[in-house]
C-alpha positions as CSV (number, residue, x, y, z in Angstrom):
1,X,-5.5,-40.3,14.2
2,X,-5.8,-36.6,15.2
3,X,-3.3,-35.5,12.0
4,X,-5.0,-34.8,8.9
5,X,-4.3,-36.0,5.3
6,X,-0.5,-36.1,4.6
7,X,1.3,-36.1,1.0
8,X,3.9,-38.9,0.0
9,X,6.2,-38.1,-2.7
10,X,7.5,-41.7,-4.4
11,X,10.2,-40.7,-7.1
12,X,10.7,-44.2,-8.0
13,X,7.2,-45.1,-9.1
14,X,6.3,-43.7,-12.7
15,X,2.3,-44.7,-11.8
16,X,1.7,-42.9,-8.7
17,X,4.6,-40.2,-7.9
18,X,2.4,-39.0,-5.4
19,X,0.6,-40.6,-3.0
20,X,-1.9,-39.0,-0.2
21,X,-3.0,-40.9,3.4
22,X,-6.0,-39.8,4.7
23,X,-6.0,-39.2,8.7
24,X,-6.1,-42.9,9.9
25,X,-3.2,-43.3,7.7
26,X,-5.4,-45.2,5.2
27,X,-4.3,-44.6,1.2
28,X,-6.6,-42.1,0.2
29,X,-7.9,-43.4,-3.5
30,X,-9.7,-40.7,-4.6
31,X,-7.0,-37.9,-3.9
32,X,-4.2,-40.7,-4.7
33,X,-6.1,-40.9,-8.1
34,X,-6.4,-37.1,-8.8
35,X,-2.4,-36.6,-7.9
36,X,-1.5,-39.2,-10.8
37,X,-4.1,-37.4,-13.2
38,X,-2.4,-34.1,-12.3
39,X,1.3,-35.4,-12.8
40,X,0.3,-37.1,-16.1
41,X,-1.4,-33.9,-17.6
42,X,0.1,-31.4,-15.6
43,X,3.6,-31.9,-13.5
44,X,4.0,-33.1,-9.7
45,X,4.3,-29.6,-8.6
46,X,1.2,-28.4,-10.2
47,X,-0.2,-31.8,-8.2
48,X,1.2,-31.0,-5.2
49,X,-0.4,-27.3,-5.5
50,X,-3.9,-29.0,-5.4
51,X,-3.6,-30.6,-3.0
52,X,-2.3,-28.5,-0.4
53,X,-5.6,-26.4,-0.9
54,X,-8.0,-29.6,-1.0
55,X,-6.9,-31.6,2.1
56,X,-8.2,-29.1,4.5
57,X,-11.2,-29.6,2.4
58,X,-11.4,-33.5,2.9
59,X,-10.1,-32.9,6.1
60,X,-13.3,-31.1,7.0
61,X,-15.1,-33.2,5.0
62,X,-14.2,-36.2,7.1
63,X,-14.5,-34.1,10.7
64,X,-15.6,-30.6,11.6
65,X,-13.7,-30.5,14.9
66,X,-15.3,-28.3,16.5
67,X,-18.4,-29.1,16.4
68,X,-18.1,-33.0,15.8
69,X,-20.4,-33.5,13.3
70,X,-19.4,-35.5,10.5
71,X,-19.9,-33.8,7.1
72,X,-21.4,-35.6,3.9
73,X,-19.0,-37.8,1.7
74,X,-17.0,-36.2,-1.4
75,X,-19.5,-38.6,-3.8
76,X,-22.8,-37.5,-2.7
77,X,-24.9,-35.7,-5.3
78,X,-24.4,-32.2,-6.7
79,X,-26.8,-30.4,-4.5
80,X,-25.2,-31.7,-1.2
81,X,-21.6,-31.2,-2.3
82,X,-22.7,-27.5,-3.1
83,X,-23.9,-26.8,0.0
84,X,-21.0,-28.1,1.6
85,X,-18.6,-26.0,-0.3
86,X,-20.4,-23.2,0.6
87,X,-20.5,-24.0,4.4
88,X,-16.7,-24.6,3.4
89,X,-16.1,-21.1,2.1
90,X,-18.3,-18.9,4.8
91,X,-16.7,-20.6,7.8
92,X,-13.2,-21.9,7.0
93,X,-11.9,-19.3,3.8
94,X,-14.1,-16.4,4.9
95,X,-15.3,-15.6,1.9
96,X,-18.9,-13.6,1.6
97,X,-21.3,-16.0,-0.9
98,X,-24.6,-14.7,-2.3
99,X,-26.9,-16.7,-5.0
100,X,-26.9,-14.8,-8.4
101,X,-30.7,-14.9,-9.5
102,X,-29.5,-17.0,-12.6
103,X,-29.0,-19.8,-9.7
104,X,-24.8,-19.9,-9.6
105,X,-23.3,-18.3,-6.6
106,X,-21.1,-15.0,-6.5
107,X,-18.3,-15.5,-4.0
108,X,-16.8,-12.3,-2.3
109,X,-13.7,-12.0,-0.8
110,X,-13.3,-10.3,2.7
111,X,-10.3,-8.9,4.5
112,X,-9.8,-12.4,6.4
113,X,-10.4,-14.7,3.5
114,X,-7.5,-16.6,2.2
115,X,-5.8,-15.8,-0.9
116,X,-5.7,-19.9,-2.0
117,X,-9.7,-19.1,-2.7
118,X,-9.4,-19.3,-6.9
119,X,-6.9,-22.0,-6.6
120,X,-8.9,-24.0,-4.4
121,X,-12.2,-23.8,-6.5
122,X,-10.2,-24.3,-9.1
123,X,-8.9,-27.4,-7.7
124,X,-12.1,-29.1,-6.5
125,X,-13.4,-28.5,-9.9
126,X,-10.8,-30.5,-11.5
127,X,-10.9,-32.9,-9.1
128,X,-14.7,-33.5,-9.6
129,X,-13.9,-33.4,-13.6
130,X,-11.0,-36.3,-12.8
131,X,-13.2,-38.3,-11.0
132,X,-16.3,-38.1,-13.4
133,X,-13.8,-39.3,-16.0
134,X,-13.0,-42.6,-14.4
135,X,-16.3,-43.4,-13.4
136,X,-16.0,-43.2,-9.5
137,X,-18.4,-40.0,-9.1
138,X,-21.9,-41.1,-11.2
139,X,-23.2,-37.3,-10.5
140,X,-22.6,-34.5,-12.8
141,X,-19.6,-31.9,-11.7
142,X,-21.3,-30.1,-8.8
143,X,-19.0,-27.4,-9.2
144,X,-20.0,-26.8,-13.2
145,X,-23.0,-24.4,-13.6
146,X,-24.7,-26.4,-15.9
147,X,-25.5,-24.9,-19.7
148,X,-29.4,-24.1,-19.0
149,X,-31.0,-21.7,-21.1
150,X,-30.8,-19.4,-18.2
151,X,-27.4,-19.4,-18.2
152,X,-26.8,-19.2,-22.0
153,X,-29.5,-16.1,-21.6
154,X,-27.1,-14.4,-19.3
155,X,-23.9,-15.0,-21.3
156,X,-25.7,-13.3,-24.3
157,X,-26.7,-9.9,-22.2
158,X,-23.6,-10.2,-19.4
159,X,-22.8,-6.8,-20.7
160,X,-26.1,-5.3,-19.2
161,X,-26.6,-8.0,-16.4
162,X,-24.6,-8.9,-14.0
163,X,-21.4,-8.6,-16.1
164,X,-18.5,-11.2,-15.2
165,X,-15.5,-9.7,-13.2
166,X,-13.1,-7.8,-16.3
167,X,-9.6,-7.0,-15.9
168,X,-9.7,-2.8,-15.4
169,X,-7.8,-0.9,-17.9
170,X,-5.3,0.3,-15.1
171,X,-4.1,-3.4,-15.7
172,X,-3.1,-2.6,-18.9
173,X,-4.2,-5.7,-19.9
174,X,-6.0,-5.9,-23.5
175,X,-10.1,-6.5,-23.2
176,X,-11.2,-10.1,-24.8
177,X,-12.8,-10.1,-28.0
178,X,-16.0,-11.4,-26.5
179,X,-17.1,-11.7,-22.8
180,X,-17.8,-15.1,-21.6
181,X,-19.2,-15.7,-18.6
182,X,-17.8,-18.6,-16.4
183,X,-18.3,-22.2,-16.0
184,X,-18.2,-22.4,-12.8
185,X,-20.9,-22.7,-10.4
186,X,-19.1,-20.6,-7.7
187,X,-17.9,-17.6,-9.1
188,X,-15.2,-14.8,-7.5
189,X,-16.2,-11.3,-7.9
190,X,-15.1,-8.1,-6.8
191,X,-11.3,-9.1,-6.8
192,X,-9.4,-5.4,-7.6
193,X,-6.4,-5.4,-9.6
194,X,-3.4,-4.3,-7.7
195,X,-0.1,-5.0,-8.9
196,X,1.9,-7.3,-6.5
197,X,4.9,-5.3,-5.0
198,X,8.1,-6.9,-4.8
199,X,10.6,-5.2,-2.7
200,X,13.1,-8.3,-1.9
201,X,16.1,-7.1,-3.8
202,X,17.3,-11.2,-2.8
203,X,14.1,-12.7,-4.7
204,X,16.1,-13.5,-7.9
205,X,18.6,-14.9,-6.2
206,X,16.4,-17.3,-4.4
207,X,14.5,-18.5,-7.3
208,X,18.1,-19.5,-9.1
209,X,19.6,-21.4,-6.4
210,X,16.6,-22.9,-5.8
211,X,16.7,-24.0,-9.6
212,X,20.0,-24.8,-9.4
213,X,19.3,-26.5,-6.6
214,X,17.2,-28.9,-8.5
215,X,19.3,-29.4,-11.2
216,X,18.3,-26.5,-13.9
217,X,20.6,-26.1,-16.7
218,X,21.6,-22.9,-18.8
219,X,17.9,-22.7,-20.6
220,X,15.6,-21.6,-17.5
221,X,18.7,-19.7,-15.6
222,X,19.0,-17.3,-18.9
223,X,15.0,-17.4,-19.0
224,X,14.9,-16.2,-15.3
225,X,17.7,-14.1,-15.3
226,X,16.2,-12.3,-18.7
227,X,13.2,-12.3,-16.8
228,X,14.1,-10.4,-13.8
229,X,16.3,-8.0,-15.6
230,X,13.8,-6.9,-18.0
231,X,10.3,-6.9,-16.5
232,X,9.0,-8.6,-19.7
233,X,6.3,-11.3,-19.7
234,X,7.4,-15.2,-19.7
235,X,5.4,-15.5,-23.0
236,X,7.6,-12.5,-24.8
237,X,10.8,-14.3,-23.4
238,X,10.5,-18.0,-24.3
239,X,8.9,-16.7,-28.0
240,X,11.7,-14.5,-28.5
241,X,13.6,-16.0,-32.1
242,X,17.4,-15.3,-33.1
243,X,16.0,-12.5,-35.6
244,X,14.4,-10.9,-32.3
245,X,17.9,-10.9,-31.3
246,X,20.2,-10.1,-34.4
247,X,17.7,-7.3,-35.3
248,X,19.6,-5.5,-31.4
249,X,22.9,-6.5,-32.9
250,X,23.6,-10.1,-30.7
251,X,24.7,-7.7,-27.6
252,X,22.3,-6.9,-24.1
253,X,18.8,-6.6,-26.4
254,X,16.2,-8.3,-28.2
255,X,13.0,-6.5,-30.1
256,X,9.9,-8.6,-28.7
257,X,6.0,-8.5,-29.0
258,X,3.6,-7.5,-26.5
259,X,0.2,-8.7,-25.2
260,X,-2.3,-7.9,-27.8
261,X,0.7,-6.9,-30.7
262,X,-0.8,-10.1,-32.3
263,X,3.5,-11.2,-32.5
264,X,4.1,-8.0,-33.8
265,X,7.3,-6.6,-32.7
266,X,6.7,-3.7,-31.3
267,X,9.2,-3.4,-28.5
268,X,12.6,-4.5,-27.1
269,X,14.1,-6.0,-23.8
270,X,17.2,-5.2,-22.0
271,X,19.2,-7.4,-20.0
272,X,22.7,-8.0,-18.5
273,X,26.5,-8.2,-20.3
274,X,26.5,-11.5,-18.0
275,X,23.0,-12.7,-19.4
276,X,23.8,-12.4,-23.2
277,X,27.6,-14.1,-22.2
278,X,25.5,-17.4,-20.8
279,X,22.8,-16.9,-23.5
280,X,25.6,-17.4,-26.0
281,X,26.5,-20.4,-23.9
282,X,23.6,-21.7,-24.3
283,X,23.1,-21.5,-28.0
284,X,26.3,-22.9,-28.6
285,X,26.0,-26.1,-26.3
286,X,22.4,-27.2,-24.5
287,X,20.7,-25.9,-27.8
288,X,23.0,-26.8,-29.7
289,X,22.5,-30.1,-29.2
290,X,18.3,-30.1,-29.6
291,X,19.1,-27.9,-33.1
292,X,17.9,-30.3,-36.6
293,X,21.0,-29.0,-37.9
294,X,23.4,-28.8,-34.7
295,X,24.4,-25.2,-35.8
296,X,26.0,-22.6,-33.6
297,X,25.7,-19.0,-33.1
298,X,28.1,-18.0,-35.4
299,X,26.9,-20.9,-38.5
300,X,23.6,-18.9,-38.0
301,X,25.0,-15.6,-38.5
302,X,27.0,-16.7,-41.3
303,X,24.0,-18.4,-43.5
304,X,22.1,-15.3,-42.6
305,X,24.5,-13.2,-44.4
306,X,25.6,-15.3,-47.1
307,X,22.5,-17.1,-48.2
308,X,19.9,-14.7,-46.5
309,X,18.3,-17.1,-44.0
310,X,15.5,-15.7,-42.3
311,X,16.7,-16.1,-38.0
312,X,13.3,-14.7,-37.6
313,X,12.0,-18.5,-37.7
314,X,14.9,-19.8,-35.2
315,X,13.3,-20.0,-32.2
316,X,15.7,-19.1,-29.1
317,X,14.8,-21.6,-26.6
318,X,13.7,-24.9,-27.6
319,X,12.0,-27.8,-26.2
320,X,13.2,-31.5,-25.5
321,X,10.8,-31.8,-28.4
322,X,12.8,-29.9,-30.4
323,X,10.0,-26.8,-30.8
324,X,10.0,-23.5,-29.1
325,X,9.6,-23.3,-25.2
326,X,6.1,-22.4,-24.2
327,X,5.4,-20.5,-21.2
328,X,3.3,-23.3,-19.8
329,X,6.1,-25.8,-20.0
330,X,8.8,-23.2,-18.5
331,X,6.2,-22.6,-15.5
332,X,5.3,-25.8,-14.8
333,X,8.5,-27.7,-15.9
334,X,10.7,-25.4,-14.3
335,X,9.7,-22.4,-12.1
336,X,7.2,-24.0,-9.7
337,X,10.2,-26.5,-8.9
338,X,12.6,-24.1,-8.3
339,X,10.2,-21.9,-6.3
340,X,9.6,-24.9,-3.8
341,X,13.1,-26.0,-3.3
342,X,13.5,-22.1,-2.4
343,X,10.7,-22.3,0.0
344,X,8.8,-19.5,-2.0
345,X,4.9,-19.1,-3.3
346,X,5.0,-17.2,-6.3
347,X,3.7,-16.7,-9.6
348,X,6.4,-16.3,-12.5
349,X,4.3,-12.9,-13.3
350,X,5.8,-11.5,-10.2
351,X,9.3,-11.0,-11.5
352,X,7.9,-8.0,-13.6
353,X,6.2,-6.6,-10.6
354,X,9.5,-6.9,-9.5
355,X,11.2,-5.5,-11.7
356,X,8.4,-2.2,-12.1
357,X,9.2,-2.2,-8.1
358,X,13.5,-2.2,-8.1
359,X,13.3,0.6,-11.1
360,X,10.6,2.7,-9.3
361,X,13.0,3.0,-6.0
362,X,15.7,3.5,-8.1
363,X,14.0,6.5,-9.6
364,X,13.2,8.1,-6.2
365,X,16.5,7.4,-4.7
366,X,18.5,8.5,-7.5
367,X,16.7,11.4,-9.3
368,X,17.3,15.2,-9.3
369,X,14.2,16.7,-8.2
370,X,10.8,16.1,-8.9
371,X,11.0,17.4,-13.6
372,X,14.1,14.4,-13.1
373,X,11.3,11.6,-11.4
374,X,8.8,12.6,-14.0
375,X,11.0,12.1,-16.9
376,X,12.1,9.0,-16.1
377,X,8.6,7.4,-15.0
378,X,7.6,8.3,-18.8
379,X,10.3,6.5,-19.9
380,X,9.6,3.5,-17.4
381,X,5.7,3.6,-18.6
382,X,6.9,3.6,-22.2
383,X,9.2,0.5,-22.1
384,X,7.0,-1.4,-20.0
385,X,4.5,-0.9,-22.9
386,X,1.4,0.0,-20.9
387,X,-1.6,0.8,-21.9
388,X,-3.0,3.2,-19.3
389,X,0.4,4.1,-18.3
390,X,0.0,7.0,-15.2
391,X,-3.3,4.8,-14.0
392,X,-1.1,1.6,-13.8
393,X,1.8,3.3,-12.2
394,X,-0.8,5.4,-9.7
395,X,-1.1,1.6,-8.2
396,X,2.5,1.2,-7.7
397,X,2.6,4.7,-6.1
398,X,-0.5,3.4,-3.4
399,X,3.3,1.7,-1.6
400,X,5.7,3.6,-2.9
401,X,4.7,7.3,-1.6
402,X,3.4,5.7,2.9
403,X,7.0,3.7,2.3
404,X,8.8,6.9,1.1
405,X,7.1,8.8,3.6
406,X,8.2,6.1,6.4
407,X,11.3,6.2,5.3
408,X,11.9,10.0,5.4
409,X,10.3,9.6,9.1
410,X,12.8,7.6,10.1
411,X,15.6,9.9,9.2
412,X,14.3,11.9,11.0
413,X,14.0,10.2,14.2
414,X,17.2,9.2,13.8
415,X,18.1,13.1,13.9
416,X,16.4,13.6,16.7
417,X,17.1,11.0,18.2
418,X,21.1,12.2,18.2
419,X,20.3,15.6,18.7
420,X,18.5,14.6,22.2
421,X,21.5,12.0,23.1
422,X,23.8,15.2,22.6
423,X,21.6,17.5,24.6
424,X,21.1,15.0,27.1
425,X,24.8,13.7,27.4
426,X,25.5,18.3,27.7
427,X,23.1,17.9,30.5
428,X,24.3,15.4,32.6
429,X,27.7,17.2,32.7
430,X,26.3,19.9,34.1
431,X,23.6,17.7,36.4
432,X,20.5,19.5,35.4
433,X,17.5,17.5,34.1
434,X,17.0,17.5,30.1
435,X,14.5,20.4,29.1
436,X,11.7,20.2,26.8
437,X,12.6,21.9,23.1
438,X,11.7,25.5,23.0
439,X,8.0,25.8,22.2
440,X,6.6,22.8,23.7
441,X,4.4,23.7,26.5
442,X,2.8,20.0,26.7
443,X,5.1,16.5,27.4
444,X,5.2,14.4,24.3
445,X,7.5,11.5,23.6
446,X,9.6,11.5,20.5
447,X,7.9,8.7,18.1
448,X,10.1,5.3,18.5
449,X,11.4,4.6,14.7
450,X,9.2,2.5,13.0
451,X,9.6,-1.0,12.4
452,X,9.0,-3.5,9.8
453,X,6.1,-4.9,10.9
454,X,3.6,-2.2,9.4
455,X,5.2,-2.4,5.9
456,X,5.2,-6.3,5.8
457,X,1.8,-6.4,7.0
458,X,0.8,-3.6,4.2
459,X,3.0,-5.8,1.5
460,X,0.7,-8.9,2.4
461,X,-2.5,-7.0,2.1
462,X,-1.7,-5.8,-1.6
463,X,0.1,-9.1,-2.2
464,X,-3.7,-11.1,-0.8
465,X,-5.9,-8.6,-3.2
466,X,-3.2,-9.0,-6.5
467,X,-4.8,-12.5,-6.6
468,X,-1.4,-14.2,-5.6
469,X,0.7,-14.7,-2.6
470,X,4.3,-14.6,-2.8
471,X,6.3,-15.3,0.1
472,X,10.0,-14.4,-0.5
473,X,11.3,-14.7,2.9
């Protein structure tokens, strides 16, 4: 058949909730195989995920179109399998790929390369790892760099040579403890951190009907809501306790930790009246009913001021296993779902760019002057809790100020443009043709208002270099 591979979701079966047919509409085992692996350690999303980025692969394996030469089987040896990814990555991803003299290869990403690259090696990595464990690939992971001396060389001196990509302090993300350099035998460099700007004011409201749309109850609606409304991290929310809580006083904030605090509260979160109402809810129904001792809200704050229980080991959201949420299982139990059923890509990291990106126009729209902007970016910097606070918000400004400016533009044109209708319409009374303003001594057309094309396209190209693609319409 001229189709390619094609995904079969079977919500009956508990063995194989996904199934994959190759492009003779043959099962395809190996894929077929990896899917149930995925689902069993991961969820069906995160399955799903995969292999939307490693059909084409198998597809191409299988065919090169163009050409019609057929390309090597997925179980041939390492050394064929990495050449073929690398043929994969030059001519279908666009991607840049140059040997490293420690024999791995660095993979570059170009203007026209895909931004499903990490995922996808990633993916094939896994896969390879998946099929290695149930004995139908005898070769050893073709996409590992395997631990030669060489490489073990390099990890002790990657500080001097050839350093592994870091997160830049303008991240405000906290350096590791020790540099590691990667596993893998394909390794992405030269990826710039630039924060992934947000500017769908409807994205929250997406991601909870889509949630509601697949049945979410009160625990990830308050989680995403709290999320959104506070530009905090999904760790800090789902490890927030009732003592993080009681210490704001049970109303619209909690204190919380930060990356690198070590737990440490060192800051708070603000969210909605309407959020802390259906946070309540919560706590005195759905979590009521995972709580060892079936306590309420008010039970809690009652033995915490007559016996002098300590709320700060009450976790706030817990588990079906009756333990506090992990990020992990809120992303992959809950968001990824509710993101598809919206018809959205994105990563639950984006509501904070989304958040930085709401506050930052409100600033400019709202504010006094330029002292009045100033003031309140401090105060944005300081309860965002970065690190290199003017360098991370100078990334935000790389859209904010060409937008601004295109927005100012087009106030403009539309002041011209009604000043030229009314000179025009005076004109026309009197049957002369319309005359040039004074000054002009060459014909020039007014600019046409600017559309939305340039933006979007500009929102796509920081969105493809962030490292994630989020498509909220």
């Amino acid at each position: 058949m001229a189709m390619g591979c094609r995904i079969v979701t079977c919500s009956g079966s508990e063995r194989h909730a996904v199934l994959v047919f190759d492009r003779r509409n043959d099962l395809h085992f190996p894929l077929t195989l990896f899917a149930r692996e995925v689902v069993r350690r991961s969820s069906s999303g995160t399955a799903r995920l995969y292999l939307n980025v490693l059909i084409p692969f198998f597809d191409w394996l299988e065919m090169d179109e163009p050409e019609g030469a057929v390309h090597p089987s997925w179980d041939k040896p390492p050394e064929v399998i990495r050449r073929v990814v690398d043929d994969y990555l030059v001519e279908r991803l666009k991607c840049k790929v140059k040997e490293h003299r420690a024999g791995f290869q660095l993979v570059s990403l170009t203007d026209a390369t895909r931004t499903t690259v990490r995922v996808f090696l990633s993916a094939l990595k896994l896969f390879y790892r998946i099929m290695r464990a149930l004995d139908r690939y005898r070769h050893t992971n073709p996409l590992l760099d395997g631990p030669s001396e060489v490489l073990r060389e390099v990890e002790l001196q990657c500080e001097v040579v050839a350093p592994p990509p870091q997160m830049p302090s303008v991240s405000g993300v906290v350096p590791p403890r020790k540099k590691r350099l990667s596993d893998s035998y394909f390794k992405l460099v030269g990826e710039s951190w630039i924060p992934q700007v947000i500017d769908d004011v409807e994205f929250p409201a997406r991601i909870l009907t889509g949630g509601r749309e697949v049945g979410w109850r009160l625990q990830p609606e308050c989680i995403t809501r709290i999320l959104f409304e506070s530009g905090c991290r999904v760790s800090e929310v789902v490890g927030l306790t009732l003592g993080d809580w009681a210490a704001r006083g049970f109303l619209q904030e909690a204190q919380a930790f930060s990356k690198g605090s070590h737990g440490r509260r060192v800051k708070f979160i603000r969210f909605s009246a309407a959020t802390a109402k259906l946070l309540r809810r919560y706590f005195n129904t759905e979590r009521r009913q995972l709580d060892e001792s079936h306590y309420r809200l008010d039970e809690y704050i009652r033995r915490a001021q007559g016996h002098g229980n300590d709320l700060q080991h009450v976790p706030l959201f817990l588990s079906r296993r009756r333990t506090q949420l992990t990020a992990k299982a809120f992303r992959e139990g809950c968001w990824i779902a509710a993101c598809q059923a919206a018809g959205i890509q994105a990563d639950v990291h984006q509501t904070r760019h989304w958040y930085v990106t709401q506050v930052m126009r409100g600033i400019y729209e709202t504010s006094q002057g330029q002292p009045e902007i100033d003031r309140r970016l401090r105060e944005l910097i300081e309860y965002m809790g970065w690190r290199s606070g003017w360098e991370t918000l100078q990334a935000y400004q790389h859209y904010f100020d060409p937008q601004r400016h295109a927005e100012m533009q087009d106030r403009l044109h539309q002041r011209l443009d009604a000043a030229l209708k009314n000179k025009v319409g005076c004109r026309a009374e009197d049957h002369s043709p319309p005359s040039l303003p004074p000054g002009n001594d060459s014909q020039a057309e007014a600019p046409a208002p600017s559309d939305d094309g340039g933006r979007d396209s500009d929102l796509e190209y920081l969105l493809a270099l962030g490292g994630k693609r989020a498509r909220t319409d």
